[in-house]
N, C-alpha and C positions, 0 to 999 in steps of 0.2 A: 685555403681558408674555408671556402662553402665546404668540403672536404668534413672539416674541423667541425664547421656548426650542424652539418649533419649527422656527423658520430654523435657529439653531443645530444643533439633534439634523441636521436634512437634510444640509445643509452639510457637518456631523462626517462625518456616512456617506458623504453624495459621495465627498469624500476619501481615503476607509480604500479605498473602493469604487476609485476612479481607481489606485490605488497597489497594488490588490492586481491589477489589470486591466496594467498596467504591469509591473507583476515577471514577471506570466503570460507577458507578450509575449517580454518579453528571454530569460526561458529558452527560449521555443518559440526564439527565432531561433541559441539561442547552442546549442540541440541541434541545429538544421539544421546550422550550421556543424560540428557534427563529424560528424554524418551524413555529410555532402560528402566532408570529409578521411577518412573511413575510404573509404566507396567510391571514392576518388581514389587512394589508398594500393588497395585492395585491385584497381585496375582494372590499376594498375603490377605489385602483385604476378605478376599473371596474366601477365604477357608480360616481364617479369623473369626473368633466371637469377639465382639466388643471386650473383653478384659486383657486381649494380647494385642492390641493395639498399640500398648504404650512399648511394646521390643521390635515393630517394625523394622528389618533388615535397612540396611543401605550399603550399596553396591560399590560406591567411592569413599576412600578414607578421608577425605578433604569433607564430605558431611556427616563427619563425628568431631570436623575441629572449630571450636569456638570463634563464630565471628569471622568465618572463611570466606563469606560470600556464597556457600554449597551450602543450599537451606532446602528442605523440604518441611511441609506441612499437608496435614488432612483435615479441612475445616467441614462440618457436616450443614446441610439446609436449613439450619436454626443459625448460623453464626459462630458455631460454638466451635475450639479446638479439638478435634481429636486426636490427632498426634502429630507431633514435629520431631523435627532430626535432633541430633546431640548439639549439631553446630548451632542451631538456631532459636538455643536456650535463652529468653531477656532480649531474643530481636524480632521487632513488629515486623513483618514480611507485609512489601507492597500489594496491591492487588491493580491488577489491568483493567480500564475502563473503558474496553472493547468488548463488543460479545464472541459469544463462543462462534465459531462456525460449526455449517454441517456435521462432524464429526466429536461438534461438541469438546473443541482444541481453542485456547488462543497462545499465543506468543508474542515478545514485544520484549523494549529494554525501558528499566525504571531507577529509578534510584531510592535508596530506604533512605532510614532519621540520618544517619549519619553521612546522608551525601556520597556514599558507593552505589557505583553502577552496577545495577545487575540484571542479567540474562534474563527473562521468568518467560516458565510453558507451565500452565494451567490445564486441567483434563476434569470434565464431569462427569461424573459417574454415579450411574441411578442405582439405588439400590430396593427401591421399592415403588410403587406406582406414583407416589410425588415424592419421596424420600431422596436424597441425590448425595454426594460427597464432592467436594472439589481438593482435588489435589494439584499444590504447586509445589513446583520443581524450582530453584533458580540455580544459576551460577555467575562466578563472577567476574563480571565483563572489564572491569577495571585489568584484569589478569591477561583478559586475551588481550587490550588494548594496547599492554603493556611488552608483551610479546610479536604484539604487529611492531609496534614501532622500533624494538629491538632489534627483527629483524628487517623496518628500512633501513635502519644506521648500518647493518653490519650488510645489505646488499649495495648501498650507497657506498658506501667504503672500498668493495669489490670491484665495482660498474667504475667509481673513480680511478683503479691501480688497471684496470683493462681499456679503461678509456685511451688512460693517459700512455698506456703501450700500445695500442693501437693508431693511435695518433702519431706518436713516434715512429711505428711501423712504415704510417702513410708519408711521413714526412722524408721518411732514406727512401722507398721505395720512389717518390715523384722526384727528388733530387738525384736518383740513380738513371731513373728513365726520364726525365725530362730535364736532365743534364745538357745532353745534346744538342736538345733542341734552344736551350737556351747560350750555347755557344753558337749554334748556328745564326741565332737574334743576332749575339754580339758581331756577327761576324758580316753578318746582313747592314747593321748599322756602321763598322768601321769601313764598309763601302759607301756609305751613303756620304759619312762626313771625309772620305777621302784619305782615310789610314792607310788602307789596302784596296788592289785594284782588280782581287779575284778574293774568293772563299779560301782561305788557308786551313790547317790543320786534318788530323784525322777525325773520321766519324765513323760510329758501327753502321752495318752492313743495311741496316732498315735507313736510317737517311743519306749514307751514302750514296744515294741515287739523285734525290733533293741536291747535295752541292753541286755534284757534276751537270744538273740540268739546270741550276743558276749560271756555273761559270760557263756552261756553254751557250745561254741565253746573251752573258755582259760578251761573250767573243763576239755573236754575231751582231748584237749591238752592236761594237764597236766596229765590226767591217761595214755595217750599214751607213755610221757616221762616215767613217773612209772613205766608201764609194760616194755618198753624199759630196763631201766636199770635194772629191775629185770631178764629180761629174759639174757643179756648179762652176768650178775652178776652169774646167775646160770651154764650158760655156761662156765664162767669159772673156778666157782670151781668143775663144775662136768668135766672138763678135767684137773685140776692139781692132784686126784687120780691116775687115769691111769697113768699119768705121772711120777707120784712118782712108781707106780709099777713097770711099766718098766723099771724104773732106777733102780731100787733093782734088778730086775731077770735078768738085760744085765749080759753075761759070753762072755769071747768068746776073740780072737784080734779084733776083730773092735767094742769093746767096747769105748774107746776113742772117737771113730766118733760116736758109737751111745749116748754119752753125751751129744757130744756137740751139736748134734742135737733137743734131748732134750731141752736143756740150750736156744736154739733157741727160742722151742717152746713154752714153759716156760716165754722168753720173750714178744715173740707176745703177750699170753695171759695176761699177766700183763701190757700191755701195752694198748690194747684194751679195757682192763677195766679200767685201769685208765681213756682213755680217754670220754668213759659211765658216770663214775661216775662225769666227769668234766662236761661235757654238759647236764646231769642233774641239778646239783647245777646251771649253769650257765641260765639255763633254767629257775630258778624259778624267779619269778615277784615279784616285790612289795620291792626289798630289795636293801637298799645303805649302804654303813660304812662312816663314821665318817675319812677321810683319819687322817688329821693332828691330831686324839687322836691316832689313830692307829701305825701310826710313832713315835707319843712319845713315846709309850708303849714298842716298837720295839728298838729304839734306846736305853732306859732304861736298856731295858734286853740285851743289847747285850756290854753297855758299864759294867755290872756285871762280864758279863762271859768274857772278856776279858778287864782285870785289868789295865796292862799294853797299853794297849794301849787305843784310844779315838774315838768316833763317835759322828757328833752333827748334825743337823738338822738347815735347811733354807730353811722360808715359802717366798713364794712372798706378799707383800704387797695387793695384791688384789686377792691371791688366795681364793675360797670362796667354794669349788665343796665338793662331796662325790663322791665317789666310787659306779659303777653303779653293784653292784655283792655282792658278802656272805662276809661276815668278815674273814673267815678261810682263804676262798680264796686267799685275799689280804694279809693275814701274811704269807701265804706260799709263795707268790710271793716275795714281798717286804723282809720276813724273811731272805728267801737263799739266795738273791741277797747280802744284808749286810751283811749277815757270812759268806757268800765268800771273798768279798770287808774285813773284819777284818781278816780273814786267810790269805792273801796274804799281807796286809796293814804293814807296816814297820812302823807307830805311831801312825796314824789317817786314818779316810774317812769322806764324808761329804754326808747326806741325802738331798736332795732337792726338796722341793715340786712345781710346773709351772702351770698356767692356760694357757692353749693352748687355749680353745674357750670354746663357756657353751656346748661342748656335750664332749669332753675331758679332760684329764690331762697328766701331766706328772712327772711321781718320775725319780732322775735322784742321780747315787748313784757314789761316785767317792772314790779311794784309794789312797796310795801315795807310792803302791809298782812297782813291775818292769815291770807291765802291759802286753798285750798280742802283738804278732804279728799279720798282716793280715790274714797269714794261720792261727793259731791258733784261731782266733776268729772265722774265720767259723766251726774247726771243737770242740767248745768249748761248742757246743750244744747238739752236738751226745748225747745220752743217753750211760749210762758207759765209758764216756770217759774222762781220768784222764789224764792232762798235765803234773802230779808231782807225784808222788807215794808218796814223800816224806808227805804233807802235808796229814790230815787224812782226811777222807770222803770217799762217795758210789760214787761220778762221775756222779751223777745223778739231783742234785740240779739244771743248770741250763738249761739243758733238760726239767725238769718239768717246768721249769718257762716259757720255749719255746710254748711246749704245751698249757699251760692254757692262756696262753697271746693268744695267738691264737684263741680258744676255744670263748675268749670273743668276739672277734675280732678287738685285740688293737695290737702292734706291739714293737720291741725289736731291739736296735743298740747298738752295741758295739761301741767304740772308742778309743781316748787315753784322760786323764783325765788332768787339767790344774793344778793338784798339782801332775802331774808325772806317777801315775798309772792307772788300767782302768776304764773308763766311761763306765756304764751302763744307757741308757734311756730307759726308759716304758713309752709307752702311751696308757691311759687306759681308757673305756667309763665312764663317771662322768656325775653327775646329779647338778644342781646349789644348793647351799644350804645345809646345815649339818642334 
């Protein structure tokens, strides 16, 4: 595009440039021309007696035609005519109302009766100690005028058929040579949304060094992720021995506290590694689910295991995304959220699947039990923490869902739900297409 506006601007200016270069020329030549005819006239005057004045030569045949604009005149220091051209028979000739310079020349553009522009060079010439002749020369500027603009039209014409192949030019050459690079984008971004999990295809020889030094960048990422969660992963079961032993050999009264210290530690460490093992899985490339089979599968199983009551699923009309992440992932997300939503549900809940935008989504899961309060909802995340004792579960389902939503880096609202109980929205990174 800047490309484009910058041909253009060149181009523009060439042109103004050719045309102002062109007009320069025709006056220099159309002032030569009456240069000539004055000292052609002024070389006759000198060897002239006054009665051959009136056959005065003219050196262009344009001032012998009537009304051409090509006028010459010899008016003497009285006012009076002494001789004009053939062309300038019945036309009053302007006169300039500048003075002469040094050399006793002036020039200028004027117009006569009839509203034509014309050139005029004036020359005085003394013929006696106050005796003097003025001779004017003109020609006609409407013609050169008429000849500039002629030829803007017909370089404007040109500059436009060269423009517009030059442009064309630039536009196969940047599609030839920045073809590549623009597969290489594409190729950079279906890694990003999780199409593919290396740089695919051929590239010529100038960026083939670029992919190999991407895909050897995502290997070693990926062995860093590796070693990462191997090494977290070892670390923590090489600390829940010890821990298990010191819980066996505590004796003592502040055994109690030394449990639940433990119990502390215990959770860090499982907590830690869950969050390793998540940002590993979430780490890996190349991989999307199938949302809407995924929900079906989920809703299936869930209206099994709980008989009596019902859970149904609604797609938006123009939802079209997958899931930017592992499949397990997403039924653990999606899983807990609805078996919690049926554990508290008094006969139903509803799944919902939303297109937010093509780099998101949203599941949004609704109950028709007695829902949460504001406090309650914020601390409904904690990890082990149980609002009911009565209903069964670990207290940990929507803590995990906290974390992993996170992890992706998608995000989680509670609310209150339009058939009575709670609203739960997820939004989650998605890829267009199944």
């Amino acid at each position: 595009m800047f490309t484009a506006i910058g041909l253009s601007i060149g181009l523009l200016l060439t042109g103004i440039l050719l045309s102002n270069l062109y007009s320069r020329a025709l006056t220099r030549s159309i002032d030569e021309i009456a240069v000539r005819q004055s000292d052609s006239l002024i070389a006759r005057l000198l060897v002239e007696d006054s009665e051959g004045l009136d056959n005065l030569p003219s050196i262009d045949p344009r001032y012998t035609t009537p009304s051409s604009g090509w006028y010459w005149q010899i008016v003497d220091s009285s006012g009076s005519i002494a001789s004009v051209s053939a062309s300038a028979f019945g036309v009053i000739l302007p006169t300039l109302e500048i003075d002469f310079n040094a050399e006793n020349k002036r020039r200028g553009n004027l117009q006569d009766e009839d509203g034509n522009r014309l050139r005029v060079f004036e020359r005085k010439l003394f013929v006696g100690e106050t005796d003097y002749v003025v001779i004017t020369v003109t020609a006609d500027w409407d013609e050169v005028a008429n000849e500039v603009a002629s030829f803007q039209s017909q370089a404007i014409t040109v500059l436009l058929v060269i423009g517009v192949f030059l442009a064309g030019l630039c536009a196969l050459v940047a599609r030839i040579s920045l073809g590549p690079l623009l597969r290489l984008s594409s190729e950079v971004e279906a890694i990003r949304t999780g199409a593919h999990a290396k740089i695919e295809g051929e590239f010529p020889r100038e960026i083939l060094p670029v992919k190999l030094e991407i895909n050897a960048l995502l290997d070693v990422n990926d062995k860093i992720l590796e070693r990462a969660k191997n090494q977290v992963g070892d670390l923590a079961h090489g600390l829940k021995t010890p821990i298990a032993v010191m819980r066996n050999e505590l004796t003592g009264q502040k055994l109690e506290v030394a449990e639940q210290q433990l119990d502390k530690m215990q959770s860090i460490v499982s907590r830690y590694l869950d969050r390793a093992q998540l940002a590993a899985r979430t780490a890996a490339r190349g991989k999307k689910t199938d949302v809407r089979v995924a929900m079906e599968r989920i809703v299936s199983v869930m209206n099994k295991l709980f008989q009596n009551k019902s859970v149904s699923l609604v797609v938006d009309p123009d939802f079209n995304h997958s899931f930017r992440g592992d499949a397990e992932d997403l039924d653990e997300l999606v899983g807990n959220v609805v078996d919690n939503a049926m554990k508290w549900a008094k006969s139903k809940a509803v799944v919902e699947l939303r297109h937010l935008n093509d780099e998101q989504l949203q599941i949004i899961v609704e109950d028709d039990g007695l829902g949460l309060s504001s406090s309650q909802q914020k601390r409904v995340f904690e990890r082990g923490r149980r609002l009911d004792e009565q209903v069964q579960g670990s207290g940990l389902g929507l803590g995990i869902v906290n974390e992993l939503i996170t992890v992706y880096g998608g995000d989680i609202e509670l609310g209150t739900a339009q058939i009575g109980g709670l609203r739960v929205c997820m939004t989650l990174p998605a890829v267009t297409g199944t």
